[in-house]
N, C-alpha and C positions, 0 to 999 in steps of 0.2 A: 504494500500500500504506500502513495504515495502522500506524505502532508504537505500542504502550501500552503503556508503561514504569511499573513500582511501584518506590517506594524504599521495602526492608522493614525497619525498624528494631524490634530486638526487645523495645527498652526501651517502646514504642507501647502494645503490649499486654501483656496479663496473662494468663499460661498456666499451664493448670492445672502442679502441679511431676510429673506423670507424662510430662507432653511435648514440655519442652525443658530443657536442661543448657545453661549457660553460664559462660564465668570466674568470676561471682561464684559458683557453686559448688564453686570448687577452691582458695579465693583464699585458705583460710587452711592450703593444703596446701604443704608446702615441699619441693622436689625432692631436696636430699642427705636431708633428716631423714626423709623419709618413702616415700620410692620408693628414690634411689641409682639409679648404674647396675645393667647385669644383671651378675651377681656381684657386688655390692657390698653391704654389709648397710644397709639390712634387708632385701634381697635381694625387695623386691616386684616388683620385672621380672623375676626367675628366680636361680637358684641359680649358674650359669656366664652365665662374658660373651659365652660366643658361642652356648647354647643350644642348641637341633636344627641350625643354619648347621654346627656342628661334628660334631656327633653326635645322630643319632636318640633317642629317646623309647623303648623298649623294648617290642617290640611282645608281651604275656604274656597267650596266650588259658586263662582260665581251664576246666578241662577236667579227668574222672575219670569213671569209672562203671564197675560190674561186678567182674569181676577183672581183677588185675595186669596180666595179656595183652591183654586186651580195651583197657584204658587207654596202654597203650604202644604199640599200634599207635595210635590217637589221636594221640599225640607225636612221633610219625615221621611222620604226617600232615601235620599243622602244620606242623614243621620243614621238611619238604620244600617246603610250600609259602609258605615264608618269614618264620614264626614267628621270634622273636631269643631268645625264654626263656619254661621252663616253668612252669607254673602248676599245683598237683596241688590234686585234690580229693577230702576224704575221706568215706566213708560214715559214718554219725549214728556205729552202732556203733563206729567208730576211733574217731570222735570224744569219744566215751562211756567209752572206754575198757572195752569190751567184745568179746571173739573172737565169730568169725562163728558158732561152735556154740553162745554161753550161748543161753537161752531169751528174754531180751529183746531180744536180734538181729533175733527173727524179722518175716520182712515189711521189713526194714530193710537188707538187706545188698544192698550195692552201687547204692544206690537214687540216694542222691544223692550222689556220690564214689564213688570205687574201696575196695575193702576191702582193709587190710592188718593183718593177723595176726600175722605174724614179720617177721623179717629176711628168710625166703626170697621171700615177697610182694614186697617192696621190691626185692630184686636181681633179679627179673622185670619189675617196673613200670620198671627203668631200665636195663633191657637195650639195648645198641646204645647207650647217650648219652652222651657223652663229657662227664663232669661238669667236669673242668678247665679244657671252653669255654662250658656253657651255664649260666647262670644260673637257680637255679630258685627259687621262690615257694611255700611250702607253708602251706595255709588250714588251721593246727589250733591249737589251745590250749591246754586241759584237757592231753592228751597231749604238747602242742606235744615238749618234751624225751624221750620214747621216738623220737616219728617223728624228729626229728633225729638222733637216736642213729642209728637204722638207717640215714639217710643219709648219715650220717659212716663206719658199717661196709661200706656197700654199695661206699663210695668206696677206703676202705682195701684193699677184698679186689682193688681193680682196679689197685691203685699208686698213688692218688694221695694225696696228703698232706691233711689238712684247714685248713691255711693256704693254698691253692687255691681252696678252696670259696668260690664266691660264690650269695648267694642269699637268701631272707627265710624267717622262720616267725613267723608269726602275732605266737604268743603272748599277744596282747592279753586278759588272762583277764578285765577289769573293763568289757568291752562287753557280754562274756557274758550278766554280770549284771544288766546296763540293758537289753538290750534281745534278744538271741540265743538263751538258757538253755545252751547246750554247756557246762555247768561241772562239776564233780565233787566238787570239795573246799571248805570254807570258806576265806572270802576271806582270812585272814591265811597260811593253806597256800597258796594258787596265789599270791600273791603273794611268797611264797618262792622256788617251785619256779620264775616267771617272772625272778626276781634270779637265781638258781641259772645260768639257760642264759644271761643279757644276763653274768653274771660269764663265765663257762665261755668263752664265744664270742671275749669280748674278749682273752683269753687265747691261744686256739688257735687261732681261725677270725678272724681280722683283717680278711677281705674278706665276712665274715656279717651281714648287719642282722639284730639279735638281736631283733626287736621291730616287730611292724608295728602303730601305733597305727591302732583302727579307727574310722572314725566311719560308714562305711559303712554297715552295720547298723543305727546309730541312724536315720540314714536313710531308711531301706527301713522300721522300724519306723512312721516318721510325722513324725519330728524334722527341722525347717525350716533352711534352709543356715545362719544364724547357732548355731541349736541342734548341730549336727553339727558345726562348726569349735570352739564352746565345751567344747561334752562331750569332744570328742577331743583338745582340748589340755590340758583338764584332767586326763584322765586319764593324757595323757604326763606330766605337769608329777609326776604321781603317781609315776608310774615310775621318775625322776631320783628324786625324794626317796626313795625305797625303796631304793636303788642305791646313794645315798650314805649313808644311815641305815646298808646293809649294813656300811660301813665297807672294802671288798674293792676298792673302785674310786673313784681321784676322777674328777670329771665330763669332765672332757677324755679320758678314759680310754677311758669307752664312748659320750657322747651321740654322735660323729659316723657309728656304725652304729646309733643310731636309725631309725626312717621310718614314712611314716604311709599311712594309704590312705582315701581319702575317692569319697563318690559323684558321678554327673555324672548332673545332672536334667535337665529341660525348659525349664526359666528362664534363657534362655542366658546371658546378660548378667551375673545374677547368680550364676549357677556361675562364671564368669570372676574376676569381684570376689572369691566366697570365695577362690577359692585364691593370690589375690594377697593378701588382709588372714590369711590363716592363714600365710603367710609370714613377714609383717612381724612379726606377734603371736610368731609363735614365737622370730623371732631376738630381737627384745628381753626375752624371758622368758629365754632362756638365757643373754644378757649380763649384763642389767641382774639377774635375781634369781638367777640361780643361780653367776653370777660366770664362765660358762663363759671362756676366751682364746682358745683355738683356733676359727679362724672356721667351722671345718667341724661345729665343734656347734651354730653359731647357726644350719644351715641343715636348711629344711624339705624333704628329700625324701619322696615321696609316690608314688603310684601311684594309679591311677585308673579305678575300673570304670561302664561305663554303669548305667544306675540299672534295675534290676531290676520295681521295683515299679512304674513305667510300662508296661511293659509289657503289651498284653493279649492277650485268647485270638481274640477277636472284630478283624475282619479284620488276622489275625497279619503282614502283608508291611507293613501302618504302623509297625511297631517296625522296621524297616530303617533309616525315615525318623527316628524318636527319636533312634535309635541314633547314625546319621551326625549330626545335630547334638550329641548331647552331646557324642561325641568330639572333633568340631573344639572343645566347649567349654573340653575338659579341655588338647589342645593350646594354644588361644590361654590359658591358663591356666598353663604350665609343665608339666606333666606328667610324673615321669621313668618312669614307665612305663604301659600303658596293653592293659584289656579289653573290650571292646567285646560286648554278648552278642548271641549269635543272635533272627533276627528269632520262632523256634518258640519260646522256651523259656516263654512262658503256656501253652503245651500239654505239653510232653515236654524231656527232656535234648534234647541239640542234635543234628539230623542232620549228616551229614558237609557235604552243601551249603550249609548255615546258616551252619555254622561256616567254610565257606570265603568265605562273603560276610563276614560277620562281620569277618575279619581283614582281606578288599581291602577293604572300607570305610577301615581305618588306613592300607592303604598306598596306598591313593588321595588321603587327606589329605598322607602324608608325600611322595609319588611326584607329583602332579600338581595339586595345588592352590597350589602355589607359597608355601602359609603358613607352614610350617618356614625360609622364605628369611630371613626378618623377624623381630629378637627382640623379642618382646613387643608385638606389632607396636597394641595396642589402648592401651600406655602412652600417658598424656597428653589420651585420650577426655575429657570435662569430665564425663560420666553413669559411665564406669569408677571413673574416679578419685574421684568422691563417692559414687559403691556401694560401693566399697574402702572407704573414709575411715569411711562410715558402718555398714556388717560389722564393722568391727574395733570401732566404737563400742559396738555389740549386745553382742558376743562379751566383751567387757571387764565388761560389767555382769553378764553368767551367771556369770566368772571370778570377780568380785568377792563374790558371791552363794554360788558355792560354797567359796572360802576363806575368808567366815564363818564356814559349816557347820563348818571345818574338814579341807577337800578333799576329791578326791574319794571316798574309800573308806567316810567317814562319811558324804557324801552319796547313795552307794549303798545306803548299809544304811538310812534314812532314806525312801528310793525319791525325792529327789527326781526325779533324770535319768528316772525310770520315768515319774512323774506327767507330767514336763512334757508326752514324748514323746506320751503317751497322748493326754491334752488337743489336742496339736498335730495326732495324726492322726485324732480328731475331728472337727475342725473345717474341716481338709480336706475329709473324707469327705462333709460337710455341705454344701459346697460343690458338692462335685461333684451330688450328689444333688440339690440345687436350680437345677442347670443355671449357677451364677453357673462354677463351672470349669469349662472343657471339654476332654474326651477325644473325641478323633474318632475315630468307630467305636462310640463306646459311647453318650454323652447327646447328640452332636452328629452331624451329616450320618452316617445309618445307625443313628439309635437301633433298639433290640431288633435289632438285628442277630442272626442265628443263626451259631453257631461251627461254620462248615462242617469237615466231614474235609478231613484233610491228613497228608501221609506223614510221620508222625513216627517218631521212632526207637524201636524193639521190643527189649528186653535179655533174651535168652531166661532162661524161669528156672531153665533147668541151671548156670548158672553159680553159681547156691547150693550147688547139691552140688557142685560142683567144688572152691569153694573151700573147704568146711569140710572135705572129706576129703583137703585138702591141708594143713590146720591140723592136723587127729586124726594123717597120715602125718609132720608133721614131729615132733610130740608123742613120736612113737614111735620117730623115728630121734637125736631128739638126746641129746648124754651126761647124764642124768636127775641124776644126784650134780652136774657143773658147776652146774646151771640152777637146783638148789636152792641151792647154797652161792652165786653170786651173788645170786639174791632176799634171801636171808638178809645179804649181805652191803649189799644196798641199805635192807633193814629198820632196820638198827643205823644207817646212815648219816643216814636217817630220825627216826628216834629222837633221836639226838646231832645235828640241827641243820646237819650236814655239808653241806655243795654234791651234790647228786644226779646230776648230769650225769659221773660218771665210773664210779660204781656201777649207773647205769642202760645204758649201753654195755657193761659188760660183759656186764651180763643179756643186753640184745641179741643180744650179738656171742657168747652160747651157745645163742640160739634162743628165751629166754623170749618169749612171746606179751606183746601189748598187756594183754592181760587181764589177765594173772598181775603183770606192774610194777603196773598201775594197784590190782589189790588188793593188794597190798599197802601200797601209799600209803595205800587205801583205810581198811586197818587202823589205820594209824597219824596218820591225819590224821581219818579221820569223813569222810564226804558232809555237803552243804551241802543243805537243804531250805528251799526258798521261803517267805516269810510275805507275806501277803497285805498291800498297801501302802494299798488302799483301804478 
């Protein structure tokens, strides 16, 4: 036999830098300054020192449609088959701050979310669930402060206290307007009424992250992982200053029920890196500039949905396979909680099947892949660690760029975050279309593919009359004099600059509809009308 032995030394050759990572690419990285252990700041290997080894990632399937009944058996679904917390989604019109009978509702209700109307909605939608142990997640904005309201009343009328409540709302009103549109008011009023509920919460609901910063969306818009970690931490960094400008809260006060939610794409490697340099970036932004002390403000907790806009129609059982790798991305990434979407939804809301792969995809990460064993198990890679190193470089230069401007709210009104995003999903799109990016199934193995039928999910459309002549019957049984003297009593609140979150509860908690708080906001703040940035 003969051996033929190579000695490979990698100094020999010259590689292009997309195909190999070594020491001298980490060498000017220093282990306490810029990773630390996990729990340790800058908390780039995670936010706890023992990670999932201790406790799970939260597994929150995002999920709503139809009405209230329709949706809550959905969440009795999932729980049962071993969901750890819910995720609610609401139709345009909630979100719009619209009842399901105005005339702009129409065609709209229930479409994408569940529709809720009243209080009575809400104590339907969360019938059977034991709010004192589940966690829940609610995607709204514009309205954010009514839906909390009714889930603060919904809680109350069952005995539980709202210092119990754990759970998230949105709230993020400054994504809206980069990249989303669910907005309603102008941006100095939602930015009000967004300090209004981070005040309110801090106050009463102590276990509530008042705040889910989004970059998600920018994402899904066309905005590239440096863009989506920059715009969303700029726009937190916005939030603290508005917070404390309030003068109602110093920063230790509320940042450490902050949180953020960010996407998981295709680029694995580099989904990983972002949400290790949106770490580090954040904890030194709330030491070093905002002077935070307590360590639990310097940390980035987050959540994390598979990336949506990957997805396609044409052969729909490949997004199983997106799926399953973004999440192990977001996993080896830290994640403290995590969505995963169905492999249908480029076709239709999610079937019951979908959404039950959907979720064993997580717990097959968490249950049999042995990667939860290991914290951060990718720290110390020589190509993680200089995508880190080199994310946070990007993301620093967009920061810098928009504190020029003046931050972000002036940078919104400006359109820069619009422009960029726009440019960015351009150029994508370009790519793909010229075959240099490939989507399989679509420009690669099975171009012009045909988007064959498949059993997707059918929302009959009685459930529109269902629900609005459950809006017109509550209309008509509740006590007409309370519901006016609370409006009235939120109007003045309104007016005088007062905190909303205690005037808009009451409304609630006498059956005022969504519609009826939001106009009158409506009155007293003005709608927000788009101008054209190009």
């Amino acid at each position: 036999m003969i051996r033929i032995c190579f000695e490979f030394r990698y100094s020999d050759f010259i590689f292009d830098r997309h195909m190999l990572f070594t020491p001298d690419d980490t060498k000017d990285i220093d282990y306490s300054r810029d990773l630390g252990g996990p729990g340790e700041y800058p908390f780039t290997r995670g936010i706890y020192p023992t990670m999932y080894t201790g406790r799970l990632w939260t597994m929150r399937q995002y999920a709503g449609f139809g009405t209230a009944e329709e949706s809550n058996r959905r969440y009795k679904y999932l729980l049962e088959q071993g969901q750890t917390g819910l995720s609610v989604a609401f139709d345009l019109p909630t979100q719009m701050g619209y009842d399901s009978d105005h005339p702009l509702s129409v065609g709209e209700v229930g479409k994408t979310g569940v529709a809720i109307d009243t209080l009575r909605d809400m104590e339907i939608l969360l019938s059977g669930i034991p709010l004192d142990k589940v966690s829940t997640s609610m995607t709204i904005n514009a309205t954010a402060a009514i839906l909390l309201a009714m889930y603060i009343a919904v809680a109350e009328k069952s005995g539980i206290a709202p210092d119990v409540l754990q759970g998230t709302v949105q709230n993020d009103i400054l994504k809206e307007y980069i990249a989303r549109g669910a907005y309603i008011y102008p941006p100095a009023a939602s930015m009000k009424i967004t300090v209004d509920i981070i005040s309110y919460c801090s106050q009463y609901l102590p276990k509530w992250n008042t705040i889910s910063v989004s970059g998600y969306h920018m994402r899904e818009a066309g905005a590239t992982a440096t863009q989506e970690v920059a715009f969303t931490i700029a726009n937190g960094m916005a939030y603290v200053c508005a917070v404390i400008e309030d003068g109602s809260l110093a920063v230790d006060e509320f940042a450490p029920r902050l949180s953020f939610f960010f996407n998981a794409h295709n680029n694995f490697l580099e989904e990983i890196a972002k949400f290790r340099a949106a770490r580090r970036i954040w904890a030194k932004i709330m030491r070093e500039r905002f002077h935070a002390k307590d360590p639990k403000s310097w940390m980035l907790r987050f959540h994390t949905q598979t990336a949506g806009s990957t997805l396609t129609a044409q052969e729909p059982y490949n997004n199983a396979i997106r799926v399953a790798f973004q999440a192990l991305a977001a996993v080896l990434g830290g994640t403290q909680s995590l969505h995963t979407n169905s492999f249908d939804e480029a076709l239709s809301l999610p079937n019951e099947d979908a959404v039950r792969l959907a979720l064993r995809t997580q717990q097959i990460i968490a249950y049999e892949t042995n990667v939860p064993q290991v914290v951060d198990p990718l720290g110390g890679s020589y190509y993680i660690e200089h995508l880190t190193k080199s994310m946070e470089g990007g993301v620093y230069d967009y920061l810098n760029k928009i504190d020029d401007m003046g931050g972000s709210v002036k940078a919104v009104a400006e359109g820069y975050f619009q422009k960029e995003i726009h440019r960015s999903a351009y150029d994508f799109q370009k790519l793909v279309e010229r075959g240099e990016k490939s989507v399989i199934g679509v420009n690669k193995f099975g171009e012009g593919a045909t988007i064959r039928k498949y059993a997707t999910l059918k929302v009959s459309p009685q459930f529109v009359k269902k629900q609005i002549s459950r809006t017109r019957d509550v209309k008509l049984s509740r006590n007409r004099q309370a519901v006016a003297d609370a409006l009235d009593a939120l109007r003045k609140s309104a007016v005088s600059g007062r905190n909303l979150m205690i005037p808009i509860l009451d409304c609630v908690r006498e059956y005022a509809t969504v519609g009826e708080v939001s106009d009158v906001l409506r009155d007293v703040y003005g709608e927000f009308k788009e101008k054209s940035i190009f």
